[in-house]
C-alpha positions as CSV (number, residue, x, y, z in Angstrom):
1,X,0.0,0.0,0.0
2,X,0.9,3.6,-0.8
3,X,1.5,6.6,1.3
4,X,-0.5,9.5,1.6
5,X,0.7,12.7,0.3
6,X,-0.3,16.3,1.9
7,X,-1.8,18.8,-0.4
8,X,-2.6,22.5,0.0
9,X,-6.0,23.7,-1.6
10,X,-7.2,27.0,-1.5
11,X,-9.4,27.6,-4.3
12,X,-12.8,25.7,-4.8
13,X,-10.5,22.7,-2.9
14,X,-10.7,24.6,0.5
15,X,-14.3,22.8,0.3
16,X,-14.7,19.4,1.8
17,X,-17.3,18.3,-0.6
18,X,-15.9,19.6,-3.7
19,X,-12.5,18.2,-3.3
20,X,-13.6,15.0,-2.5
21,X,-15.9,14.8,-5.0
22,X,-12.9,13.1,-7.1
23,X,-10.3,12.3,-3.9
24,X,-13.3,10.8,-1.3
25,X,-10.2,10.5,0.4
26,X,-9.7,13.8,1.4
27,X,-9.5,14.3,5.5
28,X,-8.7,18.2,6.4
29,X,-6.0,18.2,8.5
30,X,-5.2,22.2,9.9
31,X,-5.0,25.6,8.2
32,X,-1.8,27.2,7.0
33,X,-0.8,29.3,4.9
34,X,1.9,30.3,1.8
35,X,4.0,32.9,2.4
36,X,4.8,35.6,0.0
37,X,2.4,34.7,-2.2
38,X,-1.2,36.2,-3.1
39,X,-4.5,34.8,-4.5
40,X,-5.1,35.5,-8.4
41,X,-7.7,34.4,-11.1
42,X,-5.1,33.8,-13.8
43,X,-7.2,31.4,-15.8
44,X,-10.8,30.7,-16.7
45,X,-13.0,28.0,-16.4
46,X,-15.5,28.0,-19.2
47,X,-17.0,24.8,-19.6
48,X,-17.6,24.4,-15.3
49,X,-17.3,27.7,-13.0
50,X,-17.8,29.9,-15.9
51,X,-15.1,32.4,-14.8
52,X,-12.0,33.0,-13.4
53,X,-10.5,29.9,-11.2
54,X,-8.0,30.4,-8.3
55,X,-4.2,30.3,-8.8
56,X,-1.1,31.4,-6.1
57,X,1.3,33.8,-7.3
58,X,4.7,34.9,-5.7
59,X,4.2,38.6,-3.8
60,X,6.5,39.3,-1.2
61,X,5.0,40.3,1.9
62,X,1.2,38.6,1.0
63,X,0.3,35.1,2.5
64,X,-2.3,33.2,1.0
65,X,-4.0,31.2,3.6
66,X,-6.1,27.5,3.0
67,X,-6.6,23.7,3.6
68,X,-3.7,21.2,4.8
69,X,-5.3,18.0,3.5
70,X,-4.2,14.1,3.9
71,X,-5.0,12.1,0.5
72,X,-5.0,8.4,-0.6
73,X,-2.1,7.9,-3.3
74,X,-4.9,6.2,-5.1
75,X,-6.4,9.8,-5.3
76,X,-3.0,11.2,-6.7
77,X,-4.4,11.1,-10.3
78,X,-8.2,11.9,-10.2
79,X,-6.8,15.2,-8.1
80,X,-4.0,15.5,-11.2
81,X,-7.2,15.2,-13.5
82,X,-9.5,17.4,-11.9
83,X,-6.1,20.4,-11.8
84,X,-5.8,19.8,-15.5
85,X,-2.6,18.4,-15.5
86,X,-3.4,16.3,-18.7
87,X,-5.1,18.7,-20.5
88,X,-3.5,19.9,-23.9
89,X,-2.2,22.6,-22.8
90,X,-2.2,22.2,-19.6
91,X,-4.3,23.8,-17.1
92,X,-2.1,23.4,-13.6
93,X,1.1,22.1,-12.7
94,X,2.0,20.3,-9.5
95,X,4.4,22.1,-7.2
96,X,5.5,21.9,-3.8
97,X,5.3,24.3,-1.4
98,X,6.7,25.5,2.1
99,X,4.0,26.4,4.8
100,X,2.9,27.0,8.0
101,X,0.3,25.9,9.7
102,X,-2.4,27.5,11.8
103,X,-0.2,25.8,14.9
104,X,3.3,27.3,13.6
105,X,4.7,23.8,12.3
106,X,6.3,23.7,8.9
107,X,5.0,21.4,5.5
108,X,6.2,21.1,2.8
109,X,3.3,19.6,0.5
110,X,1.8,19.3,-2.7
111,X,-0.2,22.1,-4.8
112,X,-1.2,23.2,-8.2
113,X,-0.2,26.7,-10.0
114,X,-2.0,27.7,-13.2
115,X,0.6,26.9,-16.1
116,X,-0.1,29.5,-18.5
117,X,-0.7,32.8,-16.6
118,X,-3.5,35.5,-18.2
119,X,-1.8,38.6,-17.1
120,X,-4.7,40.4,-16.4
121,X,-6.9,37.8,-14.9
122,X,-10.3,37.0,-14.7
123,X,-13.3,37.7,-12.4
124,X,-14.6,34.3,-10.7
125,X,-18.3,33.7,-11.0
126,X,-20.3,34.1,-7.5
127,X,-20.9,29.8,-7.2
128,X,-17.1,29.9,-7.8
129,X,-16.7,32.6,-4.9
130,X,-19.4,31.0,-2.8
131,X,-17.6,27.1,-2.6
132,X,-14.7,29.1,-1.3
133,X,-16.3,31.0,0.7
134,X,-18.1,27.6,2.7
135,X,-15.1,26.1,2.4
136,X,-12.7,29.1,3.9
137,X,-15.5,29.4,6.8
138,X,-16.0,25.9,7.6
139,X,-12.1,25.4,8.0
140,X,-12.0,28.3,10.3
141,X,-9.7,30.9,8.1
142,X,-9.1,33.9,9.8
143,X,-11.7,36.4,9.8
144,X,-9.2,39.1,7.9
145,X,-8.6,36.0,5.0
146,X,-12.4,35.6,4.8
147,X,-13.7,39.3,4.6
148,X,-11.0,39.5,1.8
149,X,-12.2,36.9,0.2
150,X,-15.6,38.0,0.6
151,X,-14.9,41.7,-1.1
152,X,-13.3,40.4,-4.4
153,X,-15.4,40.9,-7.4
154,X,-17.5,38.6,-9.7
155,X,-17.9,38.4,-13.3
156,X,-22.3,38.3,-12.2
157,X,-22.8,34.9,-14.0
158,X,-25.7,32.7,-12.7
159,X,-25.0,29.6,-12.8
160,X,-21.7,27.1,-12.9
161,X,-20.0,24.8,-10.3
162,X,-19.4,20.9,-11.1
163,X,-22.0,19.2,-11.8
């Protein structure tokens, strides 16, 4: 049998039931968060949220806070799947990255960044905004994390999220 591997969501994955809608695996572990990084919509999702989708960029000085999960190995792929990763082009790449968690211990762990950045972005849709919105409150994010979240703006589509 295979190990586990830690992953970091914080996009629509910060939600229990969305992520493990393809890793039933999923068991949230703590929060953390990435340092010197900030949350962006860099790409779009057309065909399921219908607007920009969550990527992590490098700002120094910005932390972008979300989910430390434990999954299956036998998840590894569906999770690859659902990121993209075998798309033509791609739409993520895996990566690994350095946090620290809501207790002040250090992971390093698995994530996703969006492989081929829009520069100027795109406005989620308000079910994309919503999912991580549940998901950021029912972790416990900190109230500062949340209200930001709360405040970014929508593209106004009604409609979208997986069906």
């Amino acid at each position: 049998m295979s190990a586990p591997f830690l992953y970091f969501g914080f996009g629509s994955n910060l939600e229990a039931a969305r992520l493990q809608i393809h890793c039933p695996s999923a068991r949230f572990l703590t929060t953390a968060q990435l340092a010197d990084h900030r949350l962006a919509f860099s790409i779009e999702s057309k065909n399921t949220w219908h607007g920009g989708v969550a990527n992590i960029r490098p700002e120094p000085g910005s932390a972008v806070w979300g989910a430390l999960w434990m999954i299956d190995e036998a998840h590894s792929e569906p999770l690859d799947r659902q990121e993209g990763l075998f798309r033509d082009p791609p739409a993520y790449r895996r990566i690994q990255v350095a946090l620290e968690t809501a207790n002040g211990d250090l992971v390093t762990c698995r994530s996703y960044e969006v492989a081929d950045i829009h520069p100027d972005g795109y406005l989620p849709s308000p079910a994309y905004l919503e999912t991580m919105l549940r998901g950021a409150r029912a972790i416990g994010l900190p109230d500062h994390y949340v209200a930001a979240l709360e405040a970014i703006e929508h593209n106004g589509f009604k409609g979208g999220g997986p069906g």
